[in-house]
Structures are given as structure tokens and as C-alpha cells.
N, CA, C and O of each residue as an XYZ file, in Angstrom:
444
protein
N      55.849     50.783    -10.626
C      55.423     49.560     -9.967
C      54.584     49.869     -8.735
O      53.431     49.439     -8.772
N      54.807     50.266     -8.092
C      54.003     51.030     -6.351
C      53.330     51.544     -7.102
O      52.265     51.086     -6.688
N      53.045     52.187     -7.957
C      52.000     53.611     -8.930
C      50.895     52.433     -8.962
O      49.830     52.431     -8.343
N      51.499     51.214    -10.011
C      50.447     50.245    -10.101
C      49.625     49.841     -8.696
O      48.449     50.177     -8.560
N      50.304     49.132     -7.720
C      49.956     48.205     -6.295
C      49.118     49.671     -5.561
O      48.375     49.332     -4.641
N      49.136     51.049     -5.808
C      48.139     51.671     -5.370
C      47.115     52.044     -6.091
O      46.196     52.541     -5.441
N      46.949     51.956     -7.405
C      45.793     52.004     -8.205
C      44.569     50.814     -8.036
O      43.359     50.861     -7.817
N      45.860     49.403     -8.329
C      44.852     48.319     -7.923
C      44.565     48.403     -6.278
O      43.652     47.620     -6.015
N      44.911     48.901     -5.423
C      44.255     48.817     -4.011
C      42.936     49.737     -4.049
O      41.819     49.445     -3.622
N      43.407     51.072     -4.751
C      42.115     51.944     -4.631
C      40.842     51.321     -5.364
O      39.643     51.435     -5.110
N      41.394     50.751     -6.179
C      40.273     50.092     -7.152
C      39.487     49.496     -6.538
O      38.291     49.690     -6.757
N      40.117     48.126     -5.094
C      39.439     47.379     -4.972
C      38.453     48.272     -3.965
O      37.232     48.141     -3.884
N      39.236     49.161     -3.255
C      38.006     49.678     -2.684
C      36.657     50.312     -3.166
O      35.575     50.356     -2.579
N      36.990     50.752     -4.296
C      35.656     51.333     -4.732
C      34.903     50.163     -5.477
O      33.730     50.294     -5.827
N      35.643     48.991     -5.708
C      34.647     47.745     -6.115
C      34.170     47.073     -5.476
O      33.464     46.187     -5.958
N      34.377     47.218     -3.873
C      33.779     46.670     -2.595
C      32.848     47.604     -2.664
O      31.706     47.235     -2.939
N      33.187     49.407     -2.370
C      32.127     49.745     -2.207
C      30.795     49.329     -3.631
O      29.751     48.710     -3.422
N      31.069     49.661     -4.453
C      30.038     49.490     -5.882
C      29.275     47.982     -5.613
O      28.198     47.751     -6.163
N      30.001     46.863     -4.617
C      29.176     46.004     -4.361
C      28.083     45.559     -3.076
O      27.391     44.607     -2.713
N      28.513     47.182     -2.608
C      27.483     46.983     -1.373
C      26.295     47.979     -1.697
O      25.138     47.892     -1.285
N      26.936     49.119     -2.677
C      25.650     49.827     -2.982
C      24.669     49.040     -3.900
O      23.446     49.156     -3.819
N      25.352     48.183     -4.829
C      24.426     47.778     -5.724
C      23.531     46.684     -5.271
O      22.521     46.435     -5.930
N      23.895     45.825     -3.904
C      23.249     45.167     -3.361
C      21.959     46.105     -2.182
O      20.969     45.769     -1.532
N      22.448     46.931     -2.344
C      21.289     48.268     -1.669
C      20.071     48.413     -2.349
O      18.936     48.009     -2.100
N      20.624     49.178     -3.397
C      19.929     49.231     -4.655
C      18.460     48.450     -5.125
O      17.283     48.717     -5.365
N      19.464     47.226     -5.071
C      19.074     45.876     -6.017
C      17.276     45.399     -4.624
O      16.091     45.074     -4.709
N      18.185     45.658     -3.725
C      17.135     45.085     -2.507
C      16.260     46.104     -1.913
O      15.192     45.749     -1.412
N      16.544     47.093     -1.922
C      15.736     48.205     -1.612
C      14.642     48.622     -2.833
O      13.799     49.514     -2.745
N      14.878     47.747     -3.986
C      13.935     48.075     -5.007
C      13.076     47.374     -5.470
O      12.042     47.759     -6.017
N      13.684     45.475     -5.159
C      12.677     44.897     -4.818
C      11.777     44.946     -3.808
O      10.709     44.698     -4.367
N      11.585     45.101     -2.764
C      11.160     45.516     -1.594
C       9.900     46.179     -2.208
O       8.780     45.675     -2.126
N      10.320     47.957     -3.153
C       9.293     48.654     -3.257
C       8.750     47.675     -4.601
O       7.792     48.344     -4.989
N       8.798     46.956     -5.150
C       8.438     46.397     -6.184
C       7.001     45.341     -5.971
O       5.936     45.236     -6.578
N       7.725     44.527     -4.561
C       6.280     43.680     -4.253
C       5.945     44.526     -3.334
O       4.776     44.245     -3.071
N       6.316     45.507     -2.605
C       5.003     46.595     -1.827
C       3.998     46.958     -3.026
O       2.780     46.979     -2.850
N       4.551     47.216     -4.151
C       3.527     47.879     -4.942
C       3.016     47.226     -5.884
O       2.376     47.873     -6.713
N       3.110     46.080     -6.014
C       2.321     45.018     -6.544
C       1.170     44.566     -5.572
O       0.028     44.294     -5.942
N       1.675     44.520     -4.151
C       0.893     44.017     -3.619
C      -0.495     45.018     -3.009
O      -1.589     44.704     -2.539
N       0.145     46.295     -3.273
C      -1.281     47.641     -3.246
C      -2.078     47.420     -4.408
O      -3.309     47.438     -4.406
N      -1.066     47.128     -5.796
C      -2.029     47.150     -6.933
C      -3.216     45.976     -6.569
O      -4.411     46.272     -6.601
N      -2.889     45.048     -6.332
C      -3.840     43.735     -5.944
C      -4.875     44.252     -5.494
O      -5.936     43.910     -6.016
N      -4.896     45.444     -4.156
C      -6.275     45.548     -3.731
C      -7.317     45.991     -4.336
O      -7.247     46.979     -5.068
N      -8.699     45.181     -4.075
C      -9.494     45.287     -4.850
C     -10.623     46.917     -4.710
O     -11.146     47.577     -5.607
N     -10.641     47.068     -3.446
C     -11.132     48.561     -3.481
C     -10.369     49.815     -3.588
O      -9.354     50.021     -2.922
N     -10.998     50.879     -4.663
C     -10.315     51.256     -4.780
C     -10.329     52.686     -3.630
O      -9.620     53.649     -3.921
N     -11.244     52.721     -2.242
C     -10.428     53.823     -1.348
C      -9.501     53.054     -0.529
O      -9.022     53.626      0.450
N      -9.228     52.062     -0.730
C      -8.862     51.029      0.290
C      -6.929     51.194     -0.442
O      -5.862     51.258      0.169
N      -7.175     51.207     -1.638
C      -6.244     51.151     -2.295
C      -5.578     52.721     -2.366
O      -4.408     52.946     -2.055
N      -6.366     53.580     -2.748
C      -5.911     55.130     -2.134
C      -4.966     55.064     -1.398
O      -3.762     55.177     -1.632
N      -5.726     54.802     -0.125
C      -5.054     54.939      0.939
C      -3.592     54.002      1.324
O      -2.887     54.264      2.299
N      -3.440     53.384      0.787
C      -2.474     51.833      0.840
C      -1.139     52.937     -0.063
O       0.007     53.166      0.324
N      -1.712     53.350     -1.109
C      -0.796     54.127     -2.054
C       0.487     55.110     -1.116
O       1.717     55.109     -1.067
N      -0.743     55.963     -0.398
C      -0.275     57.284      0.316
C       0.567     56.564      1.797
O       1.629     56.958      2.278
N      -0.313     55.399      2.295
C       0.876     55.352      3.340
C       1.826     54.721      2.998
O       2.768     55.244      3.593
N       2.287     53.707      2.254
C       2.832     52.652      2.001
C       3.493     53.281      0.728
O       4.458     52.619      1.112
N       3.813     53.748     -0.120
C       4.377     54.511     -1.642
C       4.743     55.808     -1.264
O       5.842     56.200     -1.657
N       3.994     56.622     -0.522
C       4.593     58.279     -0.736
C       2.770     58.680     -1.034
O       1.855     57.859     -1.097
N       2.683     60.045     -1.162
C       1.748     60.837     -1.823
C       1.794     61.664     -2.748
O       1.161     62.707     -2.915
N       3.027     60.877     -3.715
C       3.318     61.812     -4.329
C       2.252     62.214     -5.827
O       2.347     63.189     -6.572
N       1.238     61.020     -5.882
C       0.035     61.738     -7.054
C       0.534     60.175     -7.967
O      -0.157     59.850     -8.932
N       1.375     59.569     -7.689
C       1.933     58.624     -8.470
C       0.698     56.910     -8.666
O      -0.024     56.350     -7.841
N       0.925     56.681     -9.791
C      -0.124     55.441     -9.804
C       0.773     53.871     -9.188
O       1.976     53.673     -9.018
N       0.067     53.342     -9.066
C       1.138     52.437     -8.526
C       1.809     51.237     -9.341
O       2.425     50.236     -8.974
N       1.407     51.787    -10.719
C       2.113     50.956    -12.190
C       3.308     52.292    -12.091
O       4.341     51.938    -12.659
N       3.366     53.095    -11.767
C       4.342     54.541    -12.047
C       5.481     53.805    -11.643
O       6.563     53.654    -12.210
N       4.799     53.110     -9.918
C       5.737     53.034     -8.696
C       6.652     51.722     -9.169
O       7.849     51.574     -8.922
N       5.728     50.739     -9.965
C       6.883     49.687    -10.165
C       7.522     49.531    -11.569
O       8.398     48.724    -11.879
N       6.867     50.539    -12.435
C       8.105     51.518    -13.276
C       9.491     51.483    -12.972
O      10.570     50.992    -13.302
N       8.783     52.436    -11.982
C      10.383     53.453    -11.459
C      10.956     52.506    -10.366
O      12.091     52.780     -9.978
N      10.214     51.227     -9.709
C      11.254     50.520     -9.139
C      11.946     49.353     -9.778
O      12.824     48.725     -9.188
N      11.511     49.051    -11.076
C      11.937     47.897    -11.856
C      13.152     48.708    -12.388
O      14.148     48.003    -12.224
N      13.510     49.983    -13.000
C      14.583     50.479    -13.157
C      15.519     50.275    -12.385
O      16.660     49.879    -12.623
N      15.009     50.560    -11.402
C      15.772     50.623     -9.886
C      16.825     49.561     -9.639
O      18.012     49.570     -9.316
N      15.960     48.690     -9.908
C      16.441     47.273     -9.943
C      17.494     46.641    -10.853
O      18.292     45.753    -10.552
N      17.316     47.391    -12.252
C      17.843     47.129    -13.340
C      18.955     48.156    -13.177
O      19.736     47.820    -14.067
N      19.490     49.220    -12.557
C      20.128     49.743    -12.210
C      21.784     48.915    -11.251
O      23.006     48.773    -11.278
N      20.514     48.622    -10.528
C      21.137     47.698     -8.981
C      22.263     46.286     -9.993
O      23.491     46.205    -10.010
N      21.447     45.568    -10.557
C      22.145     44.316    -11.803
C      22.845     44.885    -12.500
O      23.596     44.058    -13.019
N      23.096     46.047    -12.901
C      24.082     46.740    -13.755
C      25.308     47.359    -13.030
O      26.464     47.411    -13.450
N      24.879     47.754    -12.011
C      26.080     48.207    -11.111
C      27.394     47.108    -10.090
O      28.528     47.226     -9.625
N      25.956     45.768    -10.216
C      26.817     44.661     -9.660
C      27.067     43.647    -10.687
O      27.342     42.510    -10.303
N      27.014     43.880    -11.828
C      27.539     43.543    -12.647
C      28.921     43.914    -13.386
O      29.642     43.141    -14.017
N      29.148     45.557    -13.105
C      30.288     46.239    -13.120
C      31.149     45.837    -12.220
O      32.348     45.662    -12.435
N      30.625     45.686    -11.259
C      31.701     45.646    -10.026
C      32.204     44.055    -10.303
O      33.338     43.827    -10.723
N      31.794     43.603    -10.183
C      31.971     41.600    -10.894
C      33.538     41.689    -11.709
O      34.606     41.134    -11.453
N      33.018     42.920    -13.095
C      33.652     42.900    -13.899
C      35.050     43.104    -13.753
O      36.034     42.504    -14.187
N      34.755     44.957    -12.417
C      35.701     44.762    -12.251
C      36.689     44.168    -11.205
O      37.856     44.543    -11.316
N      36.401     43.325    -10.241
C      37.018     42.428     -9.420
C      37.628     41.522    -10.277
O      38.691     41.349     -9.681
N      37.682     40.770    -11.351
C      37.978     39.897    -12.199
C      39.146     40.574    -13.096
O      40.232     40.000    -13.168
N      38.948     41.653    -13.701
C      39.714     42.497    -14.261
C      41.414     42.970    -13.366
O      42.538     42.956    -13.868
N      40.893     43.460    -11.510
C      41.849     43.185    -10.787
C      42.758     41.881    -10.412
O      43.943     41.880    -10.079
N      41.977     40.903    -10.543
C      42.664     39.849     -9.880
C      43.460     39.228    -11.312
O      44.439     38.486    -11.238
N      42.923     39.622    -12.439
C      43.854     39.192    -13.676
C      45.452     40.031    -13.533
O      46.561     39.506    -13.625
N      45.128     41.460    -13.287
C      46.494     42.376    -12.864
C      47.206     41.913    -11.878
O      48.435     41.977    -11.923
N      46.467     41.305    -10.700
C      47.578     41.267     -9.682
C      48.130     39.764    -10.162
O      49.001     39.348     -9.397
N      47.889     39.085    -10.992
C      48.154     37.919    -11.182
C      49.552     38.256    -12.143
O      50.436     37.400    -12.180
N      49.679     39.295    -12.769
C      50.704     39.730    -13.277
C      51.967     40.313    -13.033
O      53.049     40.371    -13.619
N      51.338     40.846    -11.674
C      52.266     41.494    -11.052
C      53.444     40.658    -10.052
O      53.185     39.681     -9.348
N      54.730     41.290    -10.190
C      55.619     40.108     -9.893
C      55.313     40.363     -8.158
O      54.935     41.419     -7.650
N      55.602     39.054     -7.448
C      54.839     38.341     -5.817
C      53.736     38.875     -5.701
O      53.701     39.415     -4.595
N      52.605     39.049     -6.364
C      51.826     38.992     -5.987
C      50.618     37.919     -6.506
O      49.411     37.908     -6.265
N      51.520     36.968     -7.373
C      50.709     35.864     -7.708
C      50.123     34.867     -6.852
O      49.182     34.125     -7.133
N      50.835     34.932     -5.683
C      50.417     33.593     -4.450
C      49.298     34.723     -3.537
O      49.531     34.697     -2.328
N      48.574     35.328     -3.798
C      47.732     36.125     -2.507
C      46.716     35.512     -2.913
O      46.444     35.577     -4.112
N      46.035     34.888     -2.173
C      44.355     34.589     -2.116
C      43.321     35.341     -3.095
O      42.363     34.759     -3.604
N      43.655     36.846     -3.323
C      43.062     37.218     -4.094
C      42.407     37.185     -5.482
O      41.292     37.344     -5.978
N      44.134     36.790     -5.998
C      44.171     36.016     -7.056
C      44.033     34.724     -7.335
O      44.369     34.282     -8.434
N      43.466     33.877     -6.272
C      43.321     32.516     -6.716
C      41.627     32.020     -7.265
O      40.603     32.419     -6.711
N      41.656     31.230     -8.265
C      40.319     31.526     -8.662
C      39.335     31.215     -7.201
O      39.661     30.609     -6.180
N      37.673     32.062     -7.650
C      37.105     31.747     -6.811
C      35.938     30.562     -7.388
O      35.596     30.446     -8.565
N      35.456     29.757     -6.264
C      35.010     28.778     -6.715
C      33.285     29.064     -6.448
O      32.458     28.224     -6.802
């Protein structure tokens, strides 16, 4: 019984954390997503060079590469806070099982 009430505690912590990284993630990738939409827009292209290297990196990358690899990013970010969703819901079904711990806030639905 305690074996259980410390599994589900550790749990929730790493599903708090999994919901602050994935909100990291998720926002730190949109971010590079309209930065690099909004380089692709420019119409010259040393103007645009240069927009690449300060604003993207220098890493040789095109800036369809850049919102590639940040649309993953992103799709990463929705998958990870989608886990974590899953499993907050998954906890609060357990503690709902568990004897006194049916009246904690935790477990009451959220609206």
C-alpha cells in the first residue's frame, strides 16, 4: 500500500515535470517556426543570407531545413504533452481507488 502512495507521488512528479518541458518544447519551436517563415518571406536573396546566419545559426541550413526540423520539434512538444495528459488521468483514476484517498482534490474531475 505505501509501495503504491510512493509510486503514484513519484509519478506525479515526473508528469509535472513532462508538462513543463513539453510546453518548452512546444513554444520554443514555434517561435523558431515563424522566425523562419518569416526569413523565408524575404524577398532578397543577400538580405535573406544574412537574416538566415543571424537569426537561424550558420549552420549551411536552408530555411525550409529550419522549419523541417522545427515542425518536428513541435510535433514532439504535442506528443510529450499529450503523454503527460495521459498520464495525469491514468493517476487520478488510481488514487481514486485507493482507500482515503478518494476525497483529495486531485481526484476530483477537472473542469
Amino acid at each position: 500500500m505505501l509501495l503504491s502512495i510512493i509510486i503514484v507521488e513519484i509519478a506525479v512528479f515526473f508528469t509535472k515535470f513532462a508538462k513543463i518541458v513539453a510546453w518548452l518544447i512546444f513554444l520554443g519551436s514555434a517561435t523558431k517556426v515563424i522566425i523562419a517563415i518569416s526569413v523565408a518571406l524575404i524577398d532578397d536573396p543577400e538580405a535573406r543570407k544574412l537574416a538566415v546566419e543571424q537569426y537561424l545559426g550558420s549552420s549551411g541550413r536552408t530555411t525550409g531545413q529550419y522549419i523541417d526540423h522545427a515542425s518536428l520539434h513541435l510535433l514532439i512538444g504535442l506528443a510529450l504533452g499529450t503523454l503527460a495528459e495521459i498520464s495525469q488521468s491514468l493517476q487520478e483514476a488510481f488514487r481514486a481507488k485507493l482507500p482515503g484517498k478518494a476525497d483529495t482534490p486531485e481526484t476530483q474531475h477537472r473542469e
